[in-house]
C-alpha positions as CSV (number, residue, x, y, z in Angstrom):
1,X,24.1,1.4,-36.3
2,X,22.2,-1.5,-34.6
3,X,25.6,-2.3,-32.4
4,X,26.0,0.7,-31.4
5,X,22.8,1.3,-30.5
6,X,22.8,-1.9,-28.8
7,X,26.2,-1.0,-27.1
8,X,25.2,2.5,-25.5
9,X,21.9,0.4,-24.0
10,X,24.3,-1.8,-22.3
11,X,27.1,0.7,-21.2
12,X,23.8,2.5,-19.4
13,X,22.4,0.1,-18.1
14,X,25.3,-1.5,-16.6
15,X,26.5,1.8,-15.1
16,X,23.3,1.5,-12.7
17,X,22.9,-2.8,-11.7
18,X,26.7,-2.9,-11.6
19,X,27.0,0.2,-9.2
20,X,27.7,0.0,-5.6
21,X,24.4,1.9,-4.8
22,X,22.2,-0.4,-6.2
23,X,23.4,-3.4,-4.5
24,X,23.8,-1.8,-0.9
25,X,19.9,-0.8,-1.9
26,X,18.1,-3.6,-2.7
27,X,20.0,-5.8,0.4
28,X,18.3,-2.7,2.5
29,X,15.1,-3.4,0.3
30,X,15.3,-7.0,0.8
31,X,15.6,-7.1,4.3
32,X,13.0,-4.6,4.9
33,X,10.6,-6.0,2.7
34,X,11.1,-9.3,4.3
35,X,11.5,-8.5,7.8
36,X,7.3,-6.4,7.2
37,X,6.5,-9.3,5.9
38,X,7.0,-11.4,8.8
39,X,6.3,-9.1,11.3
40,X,5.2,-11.1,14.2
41,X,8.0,-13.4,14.2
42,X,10.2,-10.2,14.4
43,X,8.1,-8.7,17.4
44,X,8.4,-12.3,19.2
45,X,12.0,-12.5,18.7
46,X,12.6,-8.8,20.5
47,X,10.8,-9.9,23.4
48,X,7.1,-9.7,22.4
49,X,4.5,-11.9,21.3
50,X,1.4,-11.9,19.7
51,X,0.4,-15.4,21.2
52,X,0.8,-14.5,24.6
53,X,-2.3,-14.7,27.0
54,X,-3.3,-11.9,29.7
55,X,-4.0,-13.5,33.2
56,X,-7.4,-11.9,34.7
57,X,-7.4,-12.1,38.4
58,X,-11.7,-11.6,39.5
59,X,-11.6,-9.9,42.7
60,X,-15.1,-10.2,44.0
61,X,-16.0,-8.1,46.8
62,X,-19.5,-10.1,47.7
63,X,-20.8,-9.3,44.5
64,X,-21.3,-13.3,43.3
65,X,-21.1,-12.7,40.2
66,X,-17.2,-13.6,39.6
67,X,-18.3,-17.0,38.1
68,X,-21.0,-15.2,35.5
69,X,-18.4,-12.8,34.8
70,X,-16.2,-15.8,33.9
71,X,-18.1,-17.1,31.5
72,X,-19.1,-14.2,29.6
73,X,-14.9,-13.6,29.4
74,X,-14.7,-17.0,28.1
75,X,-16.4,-16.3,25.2
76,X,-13.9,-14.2,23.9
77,X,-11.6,-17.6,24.1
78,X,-13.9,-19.6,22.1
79,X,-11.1,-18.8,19.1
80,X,-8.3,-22.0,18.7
81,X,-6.2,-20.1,21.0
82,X,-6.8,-18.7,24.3
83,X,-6.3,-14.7,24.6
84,X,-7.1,-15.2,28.4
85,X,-6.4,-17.3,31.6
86,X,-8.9,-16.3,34.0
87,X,-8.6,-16.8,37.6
88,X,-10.9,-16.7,40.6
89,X,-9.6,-15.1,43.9
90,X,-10.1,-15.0,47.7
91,X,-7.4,-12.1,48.0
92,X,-8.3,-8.7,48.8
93,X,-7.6,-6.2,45.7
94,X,-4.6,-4.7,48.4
95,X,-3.1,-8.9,48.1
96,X,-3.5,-9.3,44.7
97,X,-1.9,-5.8,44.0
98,X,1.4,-6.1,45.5
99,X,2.4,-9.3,43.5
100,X,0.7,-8.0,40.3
101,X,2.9,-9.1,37.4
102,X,2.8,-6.9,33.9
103,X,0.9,-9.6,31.9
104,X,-1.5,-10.0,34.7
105,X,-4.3,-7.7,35.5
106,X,-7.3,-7.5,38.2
107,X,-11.2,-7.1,37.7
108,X,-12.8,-6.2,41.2
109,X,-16.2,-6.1,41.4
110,X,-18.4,-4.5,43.9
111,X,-22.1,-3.9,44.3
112,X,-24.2,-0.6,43.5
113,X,-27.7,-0.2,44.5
114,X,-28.1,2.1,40.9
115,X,-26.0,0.3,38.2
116,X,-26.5,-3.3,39.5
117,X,-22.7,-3.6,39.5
118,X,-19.6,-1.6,39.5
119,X,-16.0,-2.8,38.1
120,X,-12.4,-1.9,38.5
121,X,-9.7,-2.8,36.1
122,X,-6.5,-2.5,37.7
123,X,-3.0,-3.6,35.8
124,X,0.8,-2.2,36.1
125,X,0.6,-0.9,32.4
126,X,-2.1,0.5,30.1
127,X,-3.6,-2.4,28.4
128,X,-4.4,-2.3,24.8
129,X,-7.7,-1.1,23.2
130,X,-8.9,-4.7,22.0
131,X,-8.8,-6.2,24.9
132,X,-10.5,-3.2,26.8
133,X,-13.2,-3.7,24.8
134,X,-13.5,-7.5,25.4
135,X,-13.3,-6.8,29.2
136,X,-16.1,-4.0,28.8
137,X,-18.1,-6.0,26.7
138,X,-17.8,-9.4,29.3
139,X,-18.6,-7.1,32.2
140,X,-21.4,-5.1,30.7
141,X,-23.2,-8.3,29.9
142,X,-22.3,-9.7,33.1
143,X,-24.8,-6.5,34.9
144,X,-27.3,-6.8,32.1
145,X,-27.8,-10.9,33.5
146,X,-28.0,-9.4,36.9
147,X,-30.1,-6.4,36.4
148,X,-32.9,-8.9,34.7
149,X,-32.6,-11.2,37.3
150,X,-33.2,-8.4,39.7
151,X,-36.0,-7.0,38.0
152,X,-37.7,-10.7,36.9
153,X,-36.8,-9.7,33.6
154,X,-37.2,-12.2,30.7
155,X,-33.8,-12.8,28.6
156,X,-35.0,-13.9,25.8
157,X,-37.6,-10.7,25.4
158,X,-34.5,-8.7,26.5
159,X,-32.4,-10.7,23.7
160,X,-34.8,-9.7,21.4
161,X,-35.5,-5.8,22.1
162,X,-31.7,-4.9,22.5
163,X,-30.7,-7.3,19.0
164,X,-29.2,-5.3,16.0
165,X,-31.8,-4.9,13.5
166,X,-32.0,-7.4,10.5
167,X,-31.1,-5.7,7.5
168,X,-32.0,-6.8,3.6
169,X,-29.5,-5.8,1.4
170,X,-31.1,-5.1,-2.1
171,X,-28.8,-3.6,-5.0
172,X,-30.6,-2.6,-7.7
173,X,-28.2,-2.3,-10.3
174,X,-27.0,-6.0,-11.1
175,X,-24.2,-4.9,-13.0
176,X,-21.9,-3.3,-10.6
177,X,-20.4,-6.4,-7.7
178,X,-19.1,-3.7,-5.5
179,X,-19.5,-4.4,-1.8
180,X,-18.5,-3.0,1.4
181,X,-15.2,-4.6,1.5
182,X,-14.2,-2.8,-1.0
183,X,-13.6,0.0,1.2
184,X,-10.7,-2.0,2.7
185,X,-9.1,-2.6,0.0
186,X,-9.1,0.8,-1.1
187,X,-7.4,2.2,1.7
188,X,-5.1,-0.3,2.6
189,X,-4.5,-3.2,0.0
190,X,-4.1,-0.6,-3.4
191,X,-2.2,1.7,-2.0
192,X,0.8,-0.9,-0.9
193,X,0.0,-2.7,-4.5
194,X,0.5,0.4,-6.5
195,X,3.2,2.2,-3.9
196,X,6.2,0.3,-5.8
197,X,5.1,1.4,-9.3
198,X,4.7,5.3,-8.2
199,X,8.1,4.8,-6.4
200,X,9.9,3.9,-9.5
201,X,8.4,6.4,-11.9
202,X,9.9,9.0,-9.6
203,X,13.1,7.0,-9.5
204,X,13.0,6.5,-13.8
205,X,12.3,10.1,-14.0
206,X,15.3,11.3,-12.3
207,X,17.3,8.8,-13.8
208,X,16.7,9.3,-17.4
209,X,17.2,13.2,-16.7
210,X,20.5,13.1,-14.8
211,X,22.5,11.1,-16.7
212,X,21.8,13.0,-19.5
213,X,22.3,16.3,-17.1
214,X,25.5,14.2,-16.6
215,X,26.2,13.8,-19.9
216,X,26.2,17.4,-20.8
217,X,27.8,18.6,-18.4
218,X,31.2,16.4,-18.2
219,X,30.8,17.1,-22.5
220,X,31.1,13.8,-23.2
221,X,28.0,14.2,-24.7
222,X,29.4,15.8,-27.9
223,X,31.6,12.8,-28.4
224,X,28.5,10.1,-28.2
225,X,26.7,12.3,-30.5
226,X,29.4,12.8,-33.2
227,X,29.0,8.8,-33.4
228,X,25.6,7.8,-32.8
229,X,22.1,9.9,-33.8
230,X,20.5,11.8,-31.5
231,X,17.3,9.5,-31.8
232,X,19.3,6.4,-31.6
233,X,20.9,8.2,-27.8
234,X,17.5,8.8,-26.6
235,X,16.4,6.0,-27.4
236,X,19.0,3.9,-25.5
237,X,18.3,5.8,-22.4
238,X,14.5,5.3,-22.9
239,X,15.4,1.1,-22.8
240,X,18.1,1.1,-20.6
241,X,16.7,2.9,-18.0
242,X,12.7,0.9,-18.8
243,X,15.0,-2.6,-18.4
244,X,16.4,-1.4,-15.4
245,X,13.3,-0.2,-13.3
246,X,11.6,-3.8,-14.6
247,X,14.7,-5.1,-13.2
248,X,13.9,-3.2,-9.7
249,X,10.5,-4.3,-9.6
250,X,11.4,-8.4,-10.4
251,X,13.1,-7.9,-7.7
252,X,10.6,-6.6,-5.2
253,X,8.6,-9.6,-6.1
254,X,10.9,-11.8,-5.5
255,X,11.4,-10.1,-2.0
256,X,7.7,-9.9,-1.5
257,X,8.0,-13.8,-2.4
258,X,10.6,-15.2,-0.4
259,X,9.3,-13.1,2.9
260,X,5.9,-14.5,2.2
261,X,7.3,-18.1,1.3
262,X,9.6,-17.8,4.9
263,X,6.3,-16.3,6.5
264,X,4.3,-20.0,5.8
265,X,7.0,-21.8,6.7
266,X,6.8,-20.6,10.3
267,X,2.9,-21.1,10.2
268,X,3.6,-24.6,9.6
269,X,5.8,-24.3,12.7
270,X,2.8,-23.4,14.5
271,X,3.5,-19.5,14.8
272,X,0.2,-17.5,14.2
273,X,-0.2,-14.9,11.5
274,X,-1.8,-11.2,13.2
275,X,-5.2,-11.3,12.6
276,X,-5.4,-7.8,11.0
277,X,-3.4,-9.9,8.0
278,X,-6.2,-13.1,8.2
279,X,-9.1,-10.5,8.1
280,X,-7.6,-8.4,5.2
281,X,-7.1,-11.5,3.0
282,X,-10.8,-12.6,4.1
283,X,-11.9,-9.5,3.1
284,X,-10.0,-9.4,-0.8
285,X,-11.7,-13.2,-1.3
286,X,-15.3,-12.0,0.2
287,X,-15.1,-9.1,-2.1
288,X,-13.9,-11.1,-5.7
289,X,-10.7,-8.9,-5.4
290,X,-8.5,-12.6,-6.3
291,X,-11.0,-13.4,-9.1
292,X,-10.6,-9.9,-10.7
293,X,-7.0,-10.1,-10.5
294,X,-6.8,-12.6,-13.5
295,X,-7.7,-9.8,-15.5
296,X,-6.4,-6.6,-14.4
297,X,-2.8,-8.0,-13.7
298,X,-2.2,-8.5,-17.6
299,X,-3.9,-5.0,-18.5
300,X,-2.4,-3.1,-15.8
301,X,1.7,-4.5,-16.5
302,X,1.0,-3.3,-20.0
303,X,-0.3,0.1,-18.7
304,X,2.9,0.4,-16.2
305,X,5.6,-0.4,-19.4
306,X,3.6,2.0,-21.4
307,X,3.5,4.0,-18.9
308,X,7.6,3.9,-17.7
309,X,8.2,4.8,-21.4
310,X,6.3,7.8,-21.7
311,X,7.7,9.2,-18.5
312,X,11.1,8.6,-19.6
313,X,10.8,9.7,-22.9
314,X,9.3,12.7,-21.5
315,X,11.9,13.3,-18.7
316,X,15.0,12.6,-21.8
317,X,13.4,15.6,-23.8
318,X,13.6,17.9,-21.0
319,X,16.7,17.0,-19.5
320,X,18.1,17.6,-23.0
321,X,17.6,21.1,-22.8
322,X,19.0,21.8,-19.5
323,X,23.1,22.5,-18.7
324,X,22.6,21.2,-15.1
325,X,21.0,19.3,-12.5
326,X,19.3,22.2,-10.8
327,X,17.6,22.8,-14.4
328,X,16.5,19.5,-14.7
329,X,15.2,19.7,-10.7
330,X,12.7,22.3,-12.1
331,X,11.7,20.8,-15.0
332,X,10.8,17.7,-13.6
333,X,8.7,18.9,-11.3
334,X,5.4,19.0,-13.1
335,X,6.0,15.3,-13.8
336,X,6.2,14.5,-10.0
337,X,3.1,16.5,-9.4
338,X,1.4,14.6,-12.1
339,X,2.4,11.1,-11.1
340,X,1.9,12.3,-7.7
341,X,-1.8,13.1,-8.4
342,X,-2.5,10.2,-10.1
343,X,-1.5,7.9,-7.3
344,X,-3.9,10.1,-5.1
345,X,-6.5,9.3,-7.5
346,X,-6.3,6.0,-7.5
347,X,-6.8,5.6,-3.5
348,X,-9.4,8.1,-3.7
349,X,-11.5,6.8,-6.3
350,X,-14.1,5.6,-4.7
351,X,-14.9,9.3,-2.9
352,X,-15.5,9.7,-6.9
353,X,-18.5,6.7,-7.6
354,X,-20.2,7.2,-10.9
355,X,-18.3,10.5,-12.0
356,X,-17.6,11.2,-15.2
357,X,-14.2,13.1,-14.6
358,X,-12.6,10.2,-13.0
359,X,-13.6,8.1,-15.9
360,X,-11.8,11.0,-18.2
361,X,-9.2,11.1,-16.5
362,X,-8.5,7.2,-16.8
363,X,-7.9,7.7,-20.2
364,X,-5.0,10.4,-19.7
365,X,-1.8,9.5,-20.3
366,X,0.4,9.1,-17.5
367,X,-2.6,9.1,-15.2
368,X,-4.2,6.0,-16.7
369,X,-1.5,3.4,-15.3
370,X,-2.7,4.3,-11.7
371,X,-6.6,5.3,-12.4
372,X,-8.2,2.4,-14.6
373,X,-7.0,-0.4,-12.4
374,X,-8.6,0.8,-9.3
375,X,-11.9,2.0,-11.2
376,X,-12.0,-1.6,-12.8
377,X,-11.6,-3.2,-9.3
378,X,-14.1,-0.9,-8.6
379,X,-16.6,-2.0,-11.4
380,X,-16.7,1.4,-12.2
381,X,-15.5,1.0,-16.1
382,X,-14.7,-2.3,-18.0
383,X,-11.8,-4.0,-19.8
384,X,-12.5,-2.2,-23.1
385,X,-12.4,1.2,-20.7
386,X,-9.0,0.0,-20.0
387,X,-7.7,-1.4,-23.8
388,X,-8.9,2.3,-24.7
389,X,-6.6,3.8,-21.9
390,X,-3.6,1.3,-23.2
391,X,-4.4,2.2,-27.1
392,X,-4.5,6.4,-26.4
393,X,-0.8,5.6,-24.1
394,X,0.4,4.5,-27.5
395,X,-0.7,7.5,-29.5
396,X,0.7,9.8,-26.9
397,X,4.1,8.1,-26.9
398,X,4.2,8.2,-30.7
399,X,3.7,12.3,-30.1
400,X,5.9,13.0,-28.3
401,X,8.5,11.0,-29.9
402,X,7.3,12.4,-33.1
403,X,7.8,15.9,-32.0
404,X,9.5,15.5,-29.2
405,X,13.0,14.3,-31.1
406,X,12.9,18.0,-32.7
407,X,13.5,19.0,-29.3
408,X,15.9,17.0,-28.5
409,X,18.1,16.9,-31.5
410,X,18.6,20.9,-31.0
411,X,19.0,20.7,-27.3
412,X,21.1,18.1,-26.9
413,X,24.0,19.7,-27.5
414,X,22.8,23.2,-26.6
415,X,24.3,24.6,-23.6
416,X,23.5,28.4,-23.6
417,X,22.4,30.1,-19.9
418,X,19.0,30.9,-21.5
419,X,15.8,30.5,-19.9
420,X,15.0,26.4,-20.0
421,X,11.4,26.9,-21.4
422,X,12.4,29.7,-23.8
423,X,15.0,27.1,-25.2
424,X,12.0,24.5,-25.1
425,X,9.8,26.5,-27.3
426,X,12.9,27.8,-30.0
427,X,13.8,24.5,-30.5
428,X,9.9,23.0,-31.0
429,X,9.5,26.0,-33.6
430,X,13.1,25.3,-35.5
431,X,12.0,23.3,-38.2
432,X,14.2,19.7,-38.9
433,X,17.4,19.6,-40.3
């Protein structure tokens, strides 16, 4: 029995990494992933770049303050490289205007008896909120140095008055190591980690349940289960489909890999990587995010195996009681809507600090997988919260294999019009033949 059982595992899972559909997908998945991955390099090749330097053009309409206004703007280029060139004129603003180029844009500045000084920012295109804020910031301390010196004003007592306060952070608590960046990588690094994994539950689920639909519906299934058990055909699906989704996301990895391997290799070339990427990986190593990741990563691949098994168990004991896909469409529903709420969960922890139904509900099977690693990033619950998640994800799958082959074995070759759930309940009560 152990061939055969051994055969229909390999017939499945060859069906799906031998078909067309999979290759042609993970070339589109590999391109993708690699093309996010370097990004810039992609925007510089189509034309744009994320090195290139605005030209400022000070217009200064008697004002004499073009060379202080130069030196507050040069402060935003103390970085290694320059996000401005910065250029003094003795054209009017009409001059400079009618050879303005896109990447160039003009700063006129004029008098006013009220505010000290007055500014125009004139360019071809709307400029980008960063850099508005750099020139804002430049020109507002640029009238703040003339509005002292106007009004004998001492800097340094300015300096001091105007200074964000100096704040003592105290936590109490010395066992929790949360910190404020771990805001960040709650709503932004988690959800990207944990995006694959929700992705190909969703994908396990409907493959598990329509090639059994399949199954059913060319009757071939009455031939595979004159020579095999009904438990040993589950069963095969259940691996099959588990080796192929581990497959799937080996692969991503590698992806993820070679695009971040290609993205270093043009660093070293002396391309620049965005700096929302350089803050965001500050951020994780600020916060002990890396550090944590030596434990979690073991915990959490156990939780996501345990986890794809359950669901495709699960999704194989419905699909055995349907007689087509639209059947199966229905029933699978409520497992959507659970692994759906359980990836919600996990970026919204944090709305849910200290509560005692988000710790409950890291212990649920099928919710656990995408709950306990956040909360344990978190600090919220420990590694024996999670070993308790992984240990009641075993119980559960012993269940419902338990009582969940009763089902099956009655369903499987059960093809009657009658109501899907009344079928699901006739054939928990039949007792086993």
């Amino acid at each position: 029995m152990n061939k055969k059982f051994w055969y229909l595992t390999k017939v499945s899972l060859n069906k799906k990494i031998k078909s067309k559909w999979f290759i042609i997908t993970n070339v589109i998945l590999a391109i993708v992933i690699i093309l996010l991955l370097n990004i810039n390099s992609v925007i510089t090749f189509f034309g744009g770049d994320f090195d290139s330097r605005t030209n400022i053009i000070i217009v200064d309409n008697s004002t004499n303050a073009s060379s202080l206004l130069k030196e507050n703007l040069e402060v935003s280029n103390s970085d290694e490289e320059e996000k401005f060139k910065i250029l003094e004129s003795d054209k009017t603003i009409e001059e400079e205007q009618e050879n303005l180029e896109d990447d160039e844009l003009i700063i006129a500045l004029e008098n006013s008896d009220e505010e000290y000084l007055k500014a125009s920012i004139i360019s071809n295109n709307k400029i980008d909120n960063l850099t508005y804020q750099l020139l804002s910031q430049a020109l507002t301390a640029t009238k703040t140095t003339i509005g002292m010196a106007v009004n004998n004003i001492d800097y340094n007592i300015l300096n001091s008055i105007s200074s964000p306060i100096t704040i003592d952070r105290v936590v109490l608590n010395e066992e929790t190591d949360v910190d404020e960046n771990m805001n960040l990588i709650m709503s932004s690094v988690f959800p990207t980690i944990i995006l694959p994994f929700f992705m190909l539950t969703i994908f396990l689920v409907q493959m598990v349940g329509g090639e059994i639909c399949e199954e059913k519906t060319t009757r071939s299934m009455e031939i595979i289960i004159s020579n095999v058990s009904p438990k040993m055909h589950l069963l095969s699906k259940v691996l099959a489909s588990n080796i192929f989704v581990i497959i799937q996301g080996v692969l991503l990895i590698i992806y993820a890999v070679i695009g971040f391997l290609l993205s270093t290799n043009m660093l070293s070339s002396g391309l620049s990587m965005p700096s929302e990427f350089t803050s965001i990986f500050d951020s994780l190593v600020a916060s002990g995010f890396l550090d944590k990741l030596v434990y979690v990563i073991p915990l959490t691949l156990i939780l996501i195996v345990l986890s794809f098994i359950a669901y495709a168990v699960v999704a194989g004991i419905l699909a055995s009681m349907t007689v087509n896909m639209e059947d199966f469409s229905q029933l699978q529903t409520p497992i959507m809507l659970i692994s759906l709420a359980g990836y919600y969960l996990a970026m919204m922890a944090g709305m849910f600090e200290g509560s005692t139904l988000i710790r409950i509900l890291s212990y649920v099977p099928f919710l656990s997988s995408f709950v306990s690693p956040s909360l344990y990033i978190m600090g919220q619950i420990s590694i024996v919260d999670i070993i308790i998640s992984i240990v009641i994800l075993i119980i559960f799958i012993y269940i419902i294999l338990k009582y969940g082959l009763k089902v099956y074995k009655v369903g499987i070759l059960n093809y009657s019009n009658e109501k899907v759930w009344s079928k699901f309940f006739k054939a928990f009560k039949t007792k086993d033949v």
